[in-house]
Every structure is written in C-alpha cells, then in structure tokens.
N, C-alpha and C positions, 0 to 999 in steps of 0.2 A: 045234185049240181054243186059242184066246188066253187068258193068263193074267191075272187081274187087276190090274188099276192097282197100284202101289206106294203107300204111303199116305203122306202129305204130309209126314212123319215123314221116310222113307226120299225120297222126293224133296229135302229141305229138305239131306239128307247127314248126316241120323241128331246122336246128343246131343252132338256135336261141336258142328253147324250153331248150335243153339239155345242152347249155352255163349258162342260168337264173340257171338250174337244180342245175347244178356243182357249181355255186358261193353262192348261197343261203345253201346247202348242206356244202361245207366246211367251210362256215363260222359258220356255229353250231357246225362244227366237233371238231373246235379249241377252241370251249367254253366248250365241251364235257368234263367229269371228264374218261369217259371210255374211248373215243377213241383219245382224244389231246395227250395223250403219243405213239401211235400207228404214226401219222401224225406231231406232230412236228420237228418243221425243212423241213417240205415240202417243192420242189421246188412250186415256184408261178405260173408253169404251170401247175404241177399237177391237180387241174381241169378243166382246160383245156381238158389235155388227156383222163381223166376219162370222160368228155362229147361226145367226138369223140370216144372213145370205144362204149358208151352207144348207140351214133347216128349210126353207124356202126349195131351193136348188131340188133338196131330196124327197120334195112331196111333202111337207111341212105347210103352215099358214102362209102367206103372204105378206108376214110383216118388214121382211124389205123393203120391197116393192109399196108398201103403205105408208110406211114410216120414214123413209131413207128415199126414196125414188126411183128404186128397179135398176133398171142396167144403164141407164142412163148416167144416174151416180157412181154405176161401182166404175163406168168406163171412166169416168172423168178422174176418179181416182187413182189411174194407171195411166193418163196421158204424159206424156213426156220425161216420165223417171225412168226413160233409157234400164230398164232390168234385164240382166244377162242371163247365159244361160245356165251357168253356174250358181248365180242366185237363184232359179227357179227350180235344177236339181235337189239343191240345200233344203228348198219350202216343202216339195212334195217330199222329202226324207225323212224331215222333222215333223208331217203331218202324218205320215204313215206310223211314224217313233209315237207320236202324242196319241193316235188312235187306239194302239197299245196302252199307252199306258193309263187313259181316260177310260177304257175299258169296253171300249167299243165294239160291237160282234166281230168275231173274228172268223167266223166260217166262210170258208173260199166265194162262196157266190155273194157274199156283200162287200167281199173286201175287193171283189174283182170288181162289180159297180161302182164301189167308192175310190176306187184308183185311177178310174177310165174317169170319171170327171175331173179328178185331182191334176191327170196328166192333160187334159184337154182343155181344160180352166185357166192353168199356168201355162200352158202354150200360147194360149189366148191374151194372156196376160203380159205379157213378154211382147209378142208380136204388137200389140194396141198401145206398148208404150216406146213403142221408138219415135223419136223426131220426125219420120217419114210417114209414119201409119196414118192409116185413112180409113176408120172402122164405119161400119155404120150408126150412125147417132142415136138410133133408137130401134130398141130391140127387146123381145120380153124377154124376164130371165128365165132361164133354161130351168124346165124340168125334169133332172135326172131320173133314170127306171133303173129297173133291174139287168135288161141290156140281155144277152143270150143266154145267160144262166138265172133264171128264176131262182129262190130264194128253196133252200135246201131244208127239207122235212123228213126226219127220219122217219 
C-alpha cells in the first residue's frame, strides 16, 4: 500500500522553504516601480505573515489562522486598497522570480499547484479589495493540494 503524497508544504521543505520565499519576495517588491507604492511603509513582519499564511495555505501548521486570525484578517487586509490588475500580474511574477531564486522545488507538478493558488489567491485578492466588494466575512483559509498532477517520483 503507497502512502499518500506529502503536502506541498512538506514538498515546498516545510516553514523554512516559505520564510526564504517571503524575504527574497519582498525584497523585489520594494525595488518594484509597480508594487513598492502598494507595500511601503510595510511592517518588517509583514513577510513574515505572508509566509505562514502561504505555509498554512499549502498543508503547513495553522499558525495564521492561531496567531493572526485566519481569513478573516488576511480579508480585512485587502479591503478597500482598490489593487489592479496590473499590480497583481507584477505580485504573481515577482512570486514565481522569488520562488526561483528562494530555491523552492521546481519540478512541473509543484510548481503547477503553487501557481494555481498564486493565480487564484490574487484574483481573489483583487476582486475583495474594490470599494464595491462584498466577500463573505468569514471563511476558513484554503487548503491548497496537489490539484490534477500528483507530485512527480522518478
């Protein structure tokens, strides 16, 4: 009997992986012409949190959700700073660049999982922060998988 896939958490090399992610990540962000007006003035934990949402997200602990307050906070986070869609192509470009260069698995079926939430994260993200949006209030945060392609074993 084969044991289950490891979860993209534990493929990714666990809250290490997603710390490297976050600091490599913001550090482009604030060289960014698009998105350094979005994030300056960041607290200096801010990637921080954003790695423990991400580890969370990808089958990780639950220290968002414990610590920070789940989906709840990260929505309140994204309510009304109006983000375009231009700034959210820039976030997932620089998060795919940072993934690279944080060292993060590159074999097609994690990078295909980890792009499907990146792309549907920032959609979401986008849409929940227009003046008009009307998300729902409380939601648990998503547990990303592996998605159609299982995790690749030679």
């Amino acid at each position: 009997m084969s044991s289950p896939p490891p979860t993209l958490y534990a493929w990714a090399g666990g809250s290490e992986a997603f710390e490297r992610l976050t600091s490599v990540f913001y550090d482009k962000v604030l060289q960014d012409d698009v998105l350094e007006p979005v994030f300056r003035g960041m607290d200096s934990e801010h990637p921080h949190h954003v790695a423990v949402w991400l580890a969370e997200v990808f089958g990780g602990p639950a220290v968002y959700t414990e610590q920070h307050g789940g989906y709840p906070h990260m929505l309140a986070k994204h309510r009304g700073r109006e983000l375009t869609e231009a700034q959210r192509r820039r976030w997932v470009s620089l998060l795919c660049d940072a993934a690279d260069d944080a060292g993060l698995p590159s074999d097609p079926e994690f990078r295909s999982a980890f792009v499907a939430y990146i792309e549907w994260g920032t959609r979401l993200a986008v849409a929940n922060s227009q003046p008009d949006a009307d998300p729902p209030p409380e939601a648990p945060v998503p547990r990303w998988g592996w998605g159609e392609a299982p995790p690749y074993t030679p």
